[in-house]
N, C-alpha and C positions, 0 to 999 in steps of 0.2 A: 903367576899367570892365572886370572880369573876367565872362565868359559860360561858363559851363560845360554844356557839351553831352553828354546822355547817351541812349545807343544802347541802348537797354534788351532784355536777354533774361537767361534765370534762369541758366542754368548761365554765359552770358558776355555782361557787361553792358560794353559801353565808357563811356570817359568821357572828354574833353576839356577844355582848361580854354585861352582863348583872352582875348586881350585888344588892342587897339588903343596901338599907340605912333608917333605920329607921324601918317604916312598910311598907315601899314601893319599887317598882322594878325600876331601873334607868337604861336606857341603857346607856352603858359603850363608846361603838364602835359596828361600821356596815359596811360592804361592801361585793365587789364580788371579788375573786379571778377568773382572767379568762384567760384561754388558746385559741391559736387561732389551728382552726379545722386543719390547715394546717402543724401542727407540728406532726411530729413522735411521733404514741402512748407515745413510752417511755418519750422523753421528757417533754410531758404536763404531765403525771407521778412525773416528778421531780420537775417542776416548780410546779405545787401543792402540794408537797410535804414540798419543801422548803418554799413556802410562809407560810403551815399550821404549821410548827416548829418554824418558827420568828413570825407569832401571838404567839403561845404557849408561847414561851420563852419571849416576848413583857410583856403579860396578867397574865401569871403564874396562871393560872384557880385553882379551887378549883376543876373543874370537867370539862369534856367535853363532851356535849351530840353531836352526830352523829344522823341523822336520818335513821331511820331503812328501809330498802328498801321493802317495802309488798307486791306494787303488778305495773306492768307496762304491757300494754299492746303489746308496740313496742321492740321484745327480743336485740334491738341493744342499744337504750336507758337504757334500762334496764342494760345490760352491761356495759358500760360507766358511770352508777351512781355506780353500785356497786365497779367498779374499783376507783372512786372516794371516796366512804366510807370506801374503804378498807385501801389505803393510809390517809386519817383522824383517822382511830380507830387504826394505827400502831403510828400517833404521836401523839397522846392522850395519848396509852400506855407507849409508849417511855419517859412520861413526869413524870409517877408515879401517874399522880392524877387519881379521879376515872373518868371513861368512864362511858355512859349510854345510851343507843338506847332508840330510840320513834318509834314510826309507824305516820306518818300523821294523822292517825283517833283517835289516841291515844292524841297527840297535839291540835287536836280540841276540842276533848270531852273534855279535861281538860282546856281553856281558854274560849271555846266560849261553851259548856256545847251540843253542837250536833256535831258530829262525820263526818258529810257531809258538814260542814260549808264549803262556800266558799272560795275560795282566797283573796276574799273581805272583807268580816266577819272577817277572819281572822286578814288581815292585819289594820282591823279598831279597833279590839281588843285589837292587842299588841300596838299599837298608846295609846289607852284608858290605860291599863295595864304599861305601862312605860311613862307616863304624857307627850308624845309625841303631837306635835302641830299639825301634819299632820303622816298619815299613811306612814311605811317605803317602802323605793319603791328601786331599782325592787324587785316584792316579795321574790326573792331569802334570800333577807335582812332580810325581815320580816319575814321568815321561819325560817331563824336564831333564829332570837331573841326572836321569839316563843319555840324553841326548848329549849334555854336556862331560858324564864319564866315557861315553862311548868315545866323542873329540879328544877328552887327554891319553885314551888308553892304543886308540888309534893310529892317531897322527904321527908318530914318531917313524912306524913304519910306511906309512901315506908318506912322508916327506922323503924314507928312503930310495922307496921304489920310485919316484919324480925323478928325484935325482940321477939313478941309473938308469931310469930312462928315457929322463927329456922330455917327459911328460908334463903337464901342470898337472896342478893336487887336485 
């Protein structure tokens, strides 16, 4: 089961690609998908667009987590990540597998067990968590591939609690 985690923002989108062997999480692939700020909205639209469909189609994910946009303080940044999650959660969808949002604080609390962890913490985590020799860098990577460990190490009880509850995931 490949999970492909992606960190969405327009000029630099990360992505992760993570998968389960054994009892342990292996990253699969990492990198940034990056538009330059000089191009016409729409087209950095498409070139991320397209790049996120040829991983899709590359990886063939079991799932794709996007992360969930919570909270920003600059409303222009804001913008531009959510146009960027917007085009990620339409080729996610597009692909058939299942989708699943995070919030940042939700990604923390579940790898590094505090909700306020650093970018550091973080990124020393998924290093530790996918038997990585050095932290993934730029963080954008490692937000990825955080998004994508947080989906395997979650979901198993995400599926329990549905079930006893009648809930969807």
């Amino acid at each position: 089961m490949f999970v492909l985690g992606i960190d969405p923002g327009l000029s630099r989108c990360g992505y992760g690609v993570v998968t389960r062997r054994g009892g342990s999480l292996v990253a699969v692939a990492g990198g940034v998908v990056s538009t330059a700020p000089s191009m016409p909205l729409p087209d950095r639209l498409r070139t991320l667009s397209d790049e996120l469909r040829a991983l899709v189609a590359e990886y063939r994910p079991s799932a794709v987590v996007v992360e969930r946009v919570f909270f920003q303080v600059n409303a222009r940044t804001a913008m531009a990540t959510g146009q960027a999650a917007g085009v990620a959660l339409v080729a996610a969808a597009e692909s058939g597998c299942e989708v699943a949002q995070y919030t940042s604080n939700e990604v923390k609390q579940a790898l590094v067990g505090y909700g306020s962890a650093t970018k550091d913490q973080v990124q020393r985590m998924v290093a530790s968590l996918l038997g990585l020799s050095e932290p993934p860098s730029p963080p954008d990577v490692a937000d990825a591939l955080a998004l994508a460990a947080c989906h395997l190490t979650t979901q198993p009880l995400r599926r329990a609690v549905a079930a006893a509850t009648g809930e969807p995931l």
